[in-house]
C-alpha positions as CSV (number, residue, x, y, z in Angstrom):
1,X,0.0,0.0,0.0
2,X,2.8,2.2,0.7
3,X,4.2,1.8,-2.8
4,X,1.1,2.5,-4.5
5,X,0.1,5.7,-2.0
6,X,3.6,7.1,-3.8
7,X,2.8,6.6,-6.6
8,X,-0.7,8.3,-6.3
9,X,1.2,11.0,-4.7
10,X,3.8,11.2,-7.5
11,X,1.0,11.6,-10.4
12,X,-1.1,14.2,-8.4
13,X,1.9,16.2,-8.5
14,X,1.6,16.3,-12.3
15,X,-0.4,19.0,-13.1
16,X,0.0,21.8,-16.1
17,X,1.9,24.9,-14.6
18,X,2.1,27.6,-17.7
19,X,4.5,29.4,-15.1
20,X,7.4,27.4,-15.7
21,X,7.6,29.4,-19.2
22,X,8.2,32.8,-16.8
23,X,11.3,30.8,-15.4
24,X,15.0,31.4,-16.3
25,X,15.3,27.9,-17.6
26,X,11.7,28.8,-19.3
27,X,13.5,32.0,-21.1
28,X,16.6,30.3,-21.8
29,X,14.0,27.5,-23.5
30,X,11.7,30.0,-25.9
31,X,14.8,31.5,-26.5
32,X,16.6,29.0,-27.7
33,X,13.0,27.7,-29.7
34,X,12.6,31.3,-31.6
35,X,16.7,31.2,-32.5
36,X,16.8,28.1,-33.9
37,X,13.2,28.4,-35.9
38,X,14.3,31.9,-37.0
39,X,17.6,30.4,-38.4
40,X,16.1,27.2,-40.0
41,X,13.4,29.6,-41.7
42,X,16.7,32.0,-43.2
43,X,18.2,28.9,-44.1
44,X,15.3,27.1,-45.8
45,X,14.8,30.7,-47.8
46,X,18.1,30.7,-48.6
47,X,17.4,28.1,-51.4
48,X,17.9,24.2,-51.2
49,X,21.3,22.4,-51.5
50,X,21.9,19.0,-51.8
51,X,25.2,20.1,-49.8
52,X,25.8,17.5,-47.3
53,X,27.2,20.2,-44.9
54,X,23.8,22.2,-45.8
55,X,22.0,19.3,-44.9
56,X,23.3,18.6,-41.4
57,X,22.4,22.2,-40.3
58,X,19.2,22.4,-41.2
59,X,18.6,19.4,-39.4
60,X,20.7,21.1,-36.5
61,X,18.2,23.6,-36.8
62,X,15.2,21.6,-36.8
63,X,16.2,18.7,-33.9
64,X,17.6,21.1,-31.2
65,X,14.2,23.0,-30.7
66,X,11.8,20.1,-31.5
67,X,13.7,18.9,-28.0
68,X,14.0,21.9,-26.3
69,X,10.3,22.2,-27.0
70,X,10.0,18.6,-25.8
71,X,11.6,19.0,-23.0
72,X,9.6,22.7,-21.9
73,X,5.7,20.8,-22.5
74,X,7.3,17.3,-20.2
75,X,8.4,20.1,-17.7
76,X,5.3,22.4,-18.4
77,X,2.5,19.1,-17.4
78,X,5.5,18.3,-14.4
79,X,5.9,15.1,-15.9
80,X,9.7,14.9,-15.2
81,X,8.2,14.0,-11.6
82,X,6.5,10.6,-13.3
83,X,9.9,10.1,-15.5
84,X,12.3,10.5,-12.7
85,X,10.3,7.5,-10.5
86,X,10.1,5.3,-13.1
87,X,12.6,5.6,-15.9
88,X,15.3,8.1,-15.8
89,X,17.2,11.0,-14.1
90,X,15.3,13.7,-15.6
91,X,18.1,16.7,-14.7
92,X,21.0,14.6,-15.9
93,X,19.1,14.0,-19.5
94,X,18.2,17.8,-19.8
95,X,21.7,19.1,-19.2
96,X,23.0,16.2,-21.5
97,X,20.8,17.5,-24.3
98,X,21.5,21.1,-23.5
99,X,25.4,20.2,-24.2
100,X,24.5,18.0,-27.1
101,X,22.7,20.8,-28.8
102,X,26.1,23.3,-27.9
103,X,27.9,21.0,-29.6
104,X,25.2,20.8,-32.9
105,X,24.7,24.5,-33.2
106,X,28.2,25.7,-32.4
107,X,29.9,23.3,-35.2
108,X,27.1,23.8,-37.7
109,X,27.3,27.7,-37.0
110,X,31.2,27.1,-37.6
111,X,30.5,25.3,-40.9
112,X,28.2,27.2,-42.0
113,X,30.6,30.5,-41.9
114,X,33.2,28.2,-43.6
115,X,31.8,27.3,-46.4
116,X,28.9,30.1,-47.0
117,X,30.1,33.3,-45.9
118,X,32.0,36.0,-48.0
119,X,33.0,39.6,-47.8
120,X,29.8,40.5,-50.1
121,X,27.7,38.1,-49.0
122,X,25.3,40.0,-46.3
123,X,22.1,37.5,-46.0
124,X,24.5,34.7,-45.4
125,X,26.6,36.7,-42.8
126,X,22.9,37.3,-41.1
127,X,22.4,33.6,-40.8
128,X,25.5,33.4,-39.5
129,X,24.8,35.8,-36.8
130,X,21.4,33.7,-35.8
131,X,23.3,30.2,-36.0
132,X,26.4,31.1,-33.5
133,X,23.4,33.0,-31.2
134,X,21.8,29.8,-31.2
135,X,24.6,28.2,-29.6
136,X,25.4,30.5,-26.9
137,X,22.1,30.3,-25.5
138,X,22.2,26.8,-25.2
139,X,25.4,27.4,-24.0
140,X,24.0,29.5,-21.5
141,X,21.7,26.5,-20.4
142,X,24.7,24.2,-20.0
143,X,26.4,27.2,-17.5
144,X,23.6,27.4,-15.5
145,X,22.8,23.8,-15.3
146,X,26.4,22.6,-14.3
147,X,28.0,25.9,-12.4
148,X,25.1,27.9,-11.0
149,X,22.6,25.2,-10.0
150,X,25.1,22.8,-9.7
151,X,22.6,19.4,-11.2
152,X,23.8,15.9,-10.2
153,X,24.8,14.7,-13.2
154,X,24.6,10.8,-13.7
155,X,25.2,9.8,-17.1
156,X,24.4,12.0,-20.2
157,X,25.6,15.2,-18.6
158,X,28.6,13.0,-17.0
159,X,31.9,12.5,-19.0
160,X,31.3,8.8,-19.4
161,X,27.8,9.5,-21.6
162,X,28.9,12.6,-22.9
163,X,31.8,11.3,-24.5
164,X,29.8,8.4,-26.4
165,X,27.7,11.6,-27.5
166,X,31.0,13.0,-28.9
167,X,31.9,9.8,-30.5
168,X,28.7,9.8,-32.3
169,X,29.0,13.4,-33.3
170,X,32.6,13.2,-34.5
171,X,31.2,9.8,-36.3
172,X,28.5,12.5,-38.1
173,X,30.8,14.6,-38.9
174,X,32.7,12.2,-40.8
175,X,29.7,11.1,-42.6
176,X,28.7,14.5,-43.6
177,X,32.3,15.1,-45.2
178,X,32.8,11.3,-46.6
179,X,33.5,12.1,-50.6
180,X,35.7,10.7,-53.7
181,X,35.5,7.4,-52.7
182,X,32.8,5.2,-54.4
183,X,35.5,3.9,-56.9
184,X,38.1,2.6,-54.6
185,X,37.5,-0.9,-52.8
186,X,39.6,0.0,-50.0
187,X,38.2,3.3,-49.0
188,X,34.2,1.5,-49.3
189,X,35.9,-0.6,-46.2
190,X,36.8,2.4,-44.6
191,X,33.3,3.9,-45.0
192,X,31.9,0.2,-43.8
193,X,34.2,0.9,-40.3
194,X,32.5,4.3,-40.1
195,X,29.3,2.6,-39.9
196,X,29.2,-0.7,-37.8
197,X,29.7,1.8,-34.4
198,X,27.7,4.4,-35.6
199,X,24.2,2.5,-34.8
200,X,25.1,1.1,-31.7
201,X,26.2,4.2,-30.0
202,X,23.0,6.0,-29.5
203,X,21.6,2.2,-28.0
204,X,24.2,2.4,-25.7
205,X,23.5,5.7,-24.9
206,X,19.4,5.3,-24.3
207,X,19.8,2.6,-22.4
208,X,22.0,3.7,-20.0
209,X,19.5,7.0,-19.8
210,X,16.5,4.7,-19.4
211,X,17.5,3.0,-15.7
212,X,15.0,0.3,-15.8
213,X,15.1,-0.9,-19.3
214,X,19.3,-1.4,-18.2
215,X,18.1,-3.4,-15.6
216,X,15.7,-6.0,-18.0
217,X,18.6,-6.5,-20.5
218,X,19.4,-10.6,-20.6
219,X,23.2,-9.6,-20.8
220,X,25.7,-7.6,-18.7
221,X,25.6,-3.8,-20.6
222,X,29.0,-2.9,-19.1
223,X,30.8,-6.2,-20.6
224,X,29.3,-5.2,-24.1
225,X,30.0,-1.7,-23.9
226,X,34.0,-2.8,-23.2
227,X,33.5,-5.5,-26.4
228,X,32.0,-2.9,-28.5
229,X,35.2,-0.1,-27.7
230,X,37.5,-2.8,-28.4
231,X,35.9,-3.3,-31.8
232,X,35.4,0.3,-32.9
233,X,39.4,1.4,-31.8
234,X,40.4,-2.3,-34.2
235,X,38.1,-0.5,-37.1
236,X,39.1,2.9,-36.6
237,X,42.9,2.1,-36.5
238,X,42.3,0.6,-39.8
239,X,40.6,3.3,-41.5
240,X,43.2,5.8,-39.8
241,X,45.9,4.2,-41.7
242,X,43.7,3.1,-44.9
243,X,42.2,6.4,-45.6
244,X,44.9,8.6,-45.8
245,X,47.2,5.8,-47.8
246,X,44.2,5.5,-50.5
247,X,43.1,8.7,-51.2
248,X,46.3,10.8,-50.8
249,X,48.5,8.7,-52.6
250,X,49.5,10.1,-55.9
251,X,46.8,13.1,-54.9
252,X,48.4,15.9,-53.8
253,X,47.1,19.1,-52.3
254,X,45.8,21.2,-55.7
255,X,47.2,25.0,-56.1
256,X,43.9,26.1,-56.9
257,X,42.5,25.0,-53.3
258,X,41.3,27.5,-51.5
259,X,42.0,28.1,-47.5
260,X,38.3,27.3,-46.7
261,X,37.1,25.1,-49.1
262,X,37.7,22.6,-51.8
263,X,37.0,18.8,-52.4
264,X,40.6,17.6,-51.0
265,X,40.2,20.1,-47.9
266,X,37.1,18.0,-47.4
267,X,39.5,14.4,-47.8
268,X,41.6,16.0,-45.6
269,X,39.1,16.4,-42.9
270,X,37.4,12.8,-43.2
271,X,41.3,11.5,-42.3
272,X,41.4,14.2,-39.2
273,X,38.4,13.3,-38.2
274,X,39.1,9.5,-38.0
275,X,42.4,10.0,-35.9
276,X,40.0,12.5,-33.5
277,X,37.9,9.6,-33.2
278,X,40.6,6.9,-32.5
279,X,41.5,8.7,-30.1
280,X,38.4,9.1,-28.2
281,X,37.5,5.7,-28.6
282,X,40.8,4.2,-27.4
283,X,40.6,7.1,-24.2
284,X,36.7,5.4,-23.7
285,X,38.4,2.5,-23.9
286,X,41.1,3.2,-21.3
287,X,39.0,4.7,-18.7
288,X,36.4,1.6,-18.8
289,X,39.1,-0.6,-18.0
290,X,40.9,2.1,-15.4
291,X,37.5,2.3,-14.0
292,X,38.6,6.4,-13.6
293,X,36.6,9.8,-14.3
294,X,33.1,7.9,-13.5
295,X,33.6,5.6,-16.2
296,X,32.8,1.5,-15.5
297,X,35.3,-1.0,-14.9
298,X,34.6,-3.8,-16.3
């Protein structure tokens, strides 16, 4: 009886409270809503392009507020209070997304200066502008969140589940920039590498957020978490040395490259971006079996 009382107790505390909107989280929420909206719509009138780094900010653009706005309705009904009994650490999943969405907005504000910007180009300068304001309001979430409330962080807003989130961006990133090699066996293999951790990582991720669907899994999640980081640092060592040996040999820089942009800049960056990745994998990997900085020794 005592069991069920709380939970009647728990769900009669969920009622709709408008006045969490009039809140500094609430502000920091609609703001970071009408940013993003504002600079998906100048982006969308900008005209379409089948740019790959296009792509990936619109959907920047589109994914941060659809959970900010997620996030503001769960907190709006106070059904956070329902989520945190049964499923999950509702602050440690909101600051986790808060940083998530620094990292979006900030690198596809970056980008999107890179490759769009120029000294006669105003409208694009203007997007610009919206897309880095963007990402300092969320990181002005994060800064609240972790230094002046001080939240508990668990798992996503930790360093153990914010570092798979980095792994998986890092892993986007290289997907948005993969080019020039459809006609070369060995670099298809590297691409394949890319992939086989790419799906896993956000499954890891969700089930470590979602407490009680950890604890029905017919297998130990830590010992598969350690088999999968020793599988992803064996493919990413390969495509580390495959990549560059494939599609640099016998293709050197070209003089007409520009600084910010140019197919073999683009190369150039896939290879980067696998080493970055090694590394965090193989770091992952070290601290799992260290057992240090939160992360679990298996």
């Amino acid at each position: 009886m005592g069991c069920i009382d709380g939970i009647k107790d728990t769900l009669s505390q969920a009622v709709f409270t408008p006045s969490t909107l009039l809140s500094g989280r609430g502000g920091l929420h609609m703001a970071q809503i009408i940013l993003c909206v504002i600079t998906f719509i100048l982006g969308l009138l900008r005209g379409f392009s089948s740019h790959t780094y296009w792509i990936y900010a619109m959907f920047a653009w589109a994914f941060c507020p659809l959970m900010t706005l997620f996030i503001t309705i769960i907190e709006m009904f106070k059904l956070d209070i329902i989520l945190n009994m049964f499923c999950m650490d509702w602050a440690d999943f909101t600051t986790g997304m808060a940083m998530s969405s620094t990292l979006m907005t900030l690198s596809v504000a970056i980008t999107y200066a890179n490759f769009y910007i120029c000294k006669t180009c105003l409208y694009n300068w203007i997007v610009t502008v919206f897309a880095f304001l963007s990402g300092f309001v969320y990181i002005l979430e994060v800064v609240k969140d972790k230094i002046l409330d001080k939240k508990k962080a668990t798992y996503l807003a930790a360093l153990p589940g914010f570092w798979k989130v980095m792994e998986a961006f890092v892993s986007c990133m290289i997907f948005v920039s993969l080019t020039g090699y459809r006609d070369k066996p060995a670099l298809i293999l590297c691409v394949i590498a890319y992939i086989i951790p790419f799906p896993i990582l956000p499954l890891i991720i969700a089930t470590n957020i979602l407490k009680k669907l950890k604890t029905c899994l017919p297998f130990n999640l830590d010992r598969f978490v350690f088999i999968f980081l020793v599988i992803s640092v064996v493919l990413y060592i390969f495509a580390a040395i495959m990549w560059p040996v494939f599609m640099f040999r016998n293709n050197p820089r070209p003089g007409s490259c520009p600084p910010t942009y140019c197919i073999w800049a683009i190369q150039f960056m896939v290879a980067f971006l696998t080493v970055i990745n090694l590394i965090l994998f193989t770091l992952d990997l070290i601290f799992t079996l260290l057992g240090i900085c939160n992360f679990k020794r298996t």
